[in-house]
C-alpha positions in Angstrom: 7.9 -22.7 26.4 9.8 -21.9 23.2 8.3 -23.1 19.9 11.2 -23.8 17.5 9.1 -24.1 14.4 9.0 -22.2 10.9 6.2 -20.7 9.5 6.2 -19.2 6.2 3.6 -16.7 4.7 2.3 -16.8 1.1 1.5 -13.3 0.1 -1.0 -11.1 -2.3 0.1 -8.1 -0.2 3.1 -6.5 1.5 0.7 -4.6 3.7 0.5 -5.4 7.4 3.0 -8.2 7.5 3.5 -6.8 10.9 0.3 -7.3 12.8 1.0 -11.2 11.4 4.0 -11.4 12.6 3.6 -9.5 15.8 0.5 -11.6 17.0 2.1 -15.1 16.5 5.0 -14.5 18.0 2.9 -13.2 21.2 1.6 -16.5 21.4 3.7 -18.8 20.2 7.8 -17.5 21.6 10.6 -18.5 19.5 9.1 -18.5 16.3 9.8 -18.2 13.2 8.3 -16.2 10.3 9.0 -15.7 6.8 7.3 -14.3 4.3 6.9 -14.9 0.5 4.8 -12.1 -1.7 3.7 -11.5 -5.2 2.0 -8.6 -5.3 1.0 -8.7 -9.1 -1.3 -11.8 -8.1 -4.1 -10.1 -7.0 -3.8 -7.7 -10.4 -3.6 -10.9 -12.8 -6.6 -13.0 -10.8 -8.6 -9.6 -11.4 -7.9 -9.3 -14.8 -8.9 -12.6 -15.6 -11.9 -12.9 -13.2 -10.5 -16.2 -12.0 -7.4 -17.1 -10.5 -5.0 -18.5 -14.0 -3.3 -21.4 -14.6 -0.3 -19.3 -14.1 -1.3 -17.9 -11.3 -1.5 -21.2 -10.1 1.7 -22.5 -11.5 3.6 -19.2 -9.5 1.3 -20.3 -5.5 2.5 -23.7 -6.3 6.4 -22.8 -6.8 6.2 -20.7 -3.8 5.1 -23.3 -1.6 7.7 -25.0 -2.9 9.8 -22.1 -2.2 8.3 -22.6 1.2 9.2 -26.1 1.6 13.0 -25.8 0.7 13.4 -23.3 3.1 12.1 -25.6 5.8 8.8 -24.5 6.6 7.4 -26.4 9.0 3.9 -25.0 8.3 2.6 -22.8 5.2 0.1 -19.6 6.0 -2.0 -19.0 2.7 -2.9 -15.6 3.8 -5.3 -14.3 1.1 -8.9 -15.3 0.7 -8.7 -14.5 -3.2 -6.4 -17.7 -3.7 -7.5 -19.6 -0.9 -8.6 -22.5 -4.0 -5.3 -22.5 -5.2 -4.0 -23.6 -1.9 -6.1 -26.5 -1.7 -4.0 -27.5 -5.5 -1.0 -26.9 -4.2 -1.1 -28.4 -1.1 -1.5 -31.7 -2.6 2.1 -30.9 -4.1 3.8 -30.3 -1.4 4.3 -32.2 2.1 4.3 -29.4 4.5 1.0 -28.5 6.2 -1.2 -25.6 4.9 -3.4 -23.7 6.5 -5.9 -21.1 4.5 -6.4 -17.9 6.6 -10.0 -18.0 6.1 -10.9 -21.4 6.7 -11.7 -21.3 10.2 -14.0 -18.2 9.6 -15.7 -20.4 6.7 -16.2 -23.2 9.1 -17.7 -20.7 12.2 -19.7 -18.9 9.4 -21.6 -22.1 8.3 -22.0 -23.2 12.0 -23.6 -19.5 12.6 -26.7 -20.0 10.7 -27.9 -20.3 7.0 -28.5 -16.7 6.1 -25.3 -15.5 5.6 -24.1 -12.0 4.4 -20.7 -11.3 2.6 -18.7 -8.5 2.3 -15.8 -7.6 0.0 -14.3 -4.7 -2.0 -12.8 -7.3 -4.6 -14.8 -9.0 -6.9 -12.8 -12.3 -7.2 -13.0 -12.5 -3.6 -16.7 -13.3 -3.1 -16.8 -16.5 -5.0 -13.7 -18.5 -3.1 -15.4 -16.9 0.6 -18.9 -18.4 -0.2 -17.6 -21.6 -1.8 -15.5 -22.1 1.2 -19.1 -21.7 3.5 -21.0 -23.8 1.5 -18.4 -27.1 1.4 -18.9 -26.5 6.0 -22.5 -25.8 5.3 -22.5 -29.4 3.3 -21.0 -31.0 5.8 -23.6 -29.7 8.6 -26.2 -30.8 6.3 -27.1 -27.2 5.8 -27.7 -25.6 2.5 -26.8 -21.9 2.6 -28.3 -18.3 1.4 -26.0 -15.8 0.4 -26.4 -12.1 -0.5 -23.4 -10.3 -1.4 -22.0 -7.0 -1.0 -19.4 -5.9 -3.2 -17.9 -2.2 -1.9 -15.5 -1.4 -5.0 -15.2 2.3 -3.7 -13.6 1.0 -0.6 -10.9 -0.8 -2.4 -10.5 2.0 -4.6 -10.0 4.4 -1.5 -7.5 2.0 0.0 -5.2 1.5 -3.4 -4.6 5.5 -2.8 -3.8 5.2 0.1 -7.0 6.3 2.0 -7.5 3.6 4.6 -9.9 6.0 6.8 -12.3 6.3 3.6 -11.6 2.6 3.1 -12.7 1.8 6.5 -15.6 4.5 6.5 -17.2 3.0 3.9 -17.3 -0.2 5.1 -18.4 0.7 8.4 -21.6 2.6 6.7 -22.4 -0.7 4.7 -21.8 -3.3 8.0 -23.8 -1.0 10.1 -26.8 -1.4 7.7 -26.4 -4.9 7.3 -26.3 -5.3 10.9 -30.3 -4.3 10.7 -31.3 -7.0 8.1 -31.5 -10.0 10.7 -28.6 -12.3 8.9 -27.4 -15.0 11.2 -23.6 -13.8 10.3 -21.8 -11.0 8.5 -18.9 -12.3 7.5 -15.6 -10.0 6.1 -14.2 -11.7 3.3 -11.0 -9.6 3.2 -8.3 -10.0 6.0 -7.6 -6.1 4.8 -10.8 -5.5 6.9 -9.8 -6.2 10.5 -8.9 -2.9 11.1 -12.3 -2.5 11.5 -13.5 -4.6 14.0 -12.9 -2.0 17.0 -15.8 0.0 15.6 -17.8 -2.6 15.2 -18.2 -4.3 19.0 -21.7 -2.7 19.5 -23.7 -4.5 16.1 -25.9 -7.4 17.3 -25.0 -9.9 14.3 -22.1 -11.9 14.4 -19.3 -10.4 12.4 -16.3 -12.4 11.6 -13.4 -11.7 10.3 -10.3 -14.3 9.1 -7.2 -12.4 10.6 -7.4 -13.2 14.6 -9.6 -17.1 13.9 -6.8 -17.7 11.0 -3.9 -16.8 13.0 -5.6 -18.8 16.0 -5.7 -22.3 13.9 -2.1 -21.7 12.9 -1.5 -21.2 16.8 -3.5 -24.8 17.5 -1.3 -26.3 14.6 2.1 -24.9 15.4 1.4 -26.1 19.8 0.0 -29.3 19.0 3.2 -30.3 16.4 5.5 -29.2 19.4 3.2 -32.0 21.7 3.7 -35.0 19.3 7.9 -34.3 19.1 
């Protein structure tokens, strides 16, 4: 079966459009993908701590964008913004799906101890405010500790993904010994790193492949109703 629909990708990043690309149209033949990326988002959301009004004003003309290209589905595919989405999908009338929302949801249904990892700063609050609204809804109430790994990020703007991913690895592995119920990955940068991580005991979860899956769901079940 073919799936004649159009998906286009908000961006923070240009890196690893590929791997997006490559693993929806392995499941889902005769796709389309487009992308749309502002890379000085992340930069401006940084600066400021928060994501701007401007910042906001820029998602919501790109889904826009999205729209008038005849997007059938929008991917917001950074955690970072993954609030913004939720404004400007009330703008426009194409489905939007948050890359991390799936995770957020399997996080909260995981247990109430709940360890987060980034290497951006203004990452951390949008991943555990995402938890908590699935932990509210399971009648849950949540505990949090937070690991920021700056050096990581710093290695990876240099272009030192093996340091970035070393350094990561070091910090999972010694949360995997501190009996959370989940670790969760709050950057989809951080996939890479799954491979090395099959042997910890705790659950750790990680937005690319559960992101991509819901899009998947979506994208099958809109070819059922035609």
């Amino acid at each position: 079966m073919e799936y004649k629909k159009h998906i286009v990708v908000l961006q923070t990043s240009f890196a690893k459009r590929e791997d997006t690309t490559a693993y929806l149209e392995e499941h889902l033949p005769g796709i389309r993908i487009d992308f749309i990326t502002d890379s000085s988002l992340l930069a401006d959301i940084r600066k400021a701590g928060a994501a701007t009004q401007p910042v906001i004003q820029r998602m919501t003309l790109y889904a826009m964008a999205a729209e008038a290209m005849g997007a059938d589905l929008i991917l917001n595919s950074c955690s970072t913004v993954g609030e913004v989405a939720d404004i400007y999908s009330r703008v426009v009338p194409v489905p939007v799906i948050k890359i991390d929302d799936e995770m957020a949801k399997q996080a909260a249904e995981l247990g109430d101890n709940i360890a987060l990892i980034a290497t951006l700063p203004t990452t951390l609050g949008p991943s555990r405010r995402a938890i908590e609204r699935y932990g509210r809804k399971l009648g849950r109430e949540i505990k949090f500790t937070e690991f920021l790994d700056q050096p990581a990020w710093e290695a990876l703007s240099t272009g030192d993904s093996k340091r970035h991913n070393e350094i990561l690895i070091e910090s999972i592995r010694k949360l995997d010994e501190q009996n959370f119920d989940a670790i969760v990955m709050a950057q989809v940068s951080m996939r890479a790193l799954l491979p090395d991580l099959t042997g910890t005991k705790t659950p750790v979860l990680c937005s690319f492949y559960t992101g991509l899956d819901a899009v998947i769901d979506k994208v099958k079940k809109m070819c059922e109703q035609q």
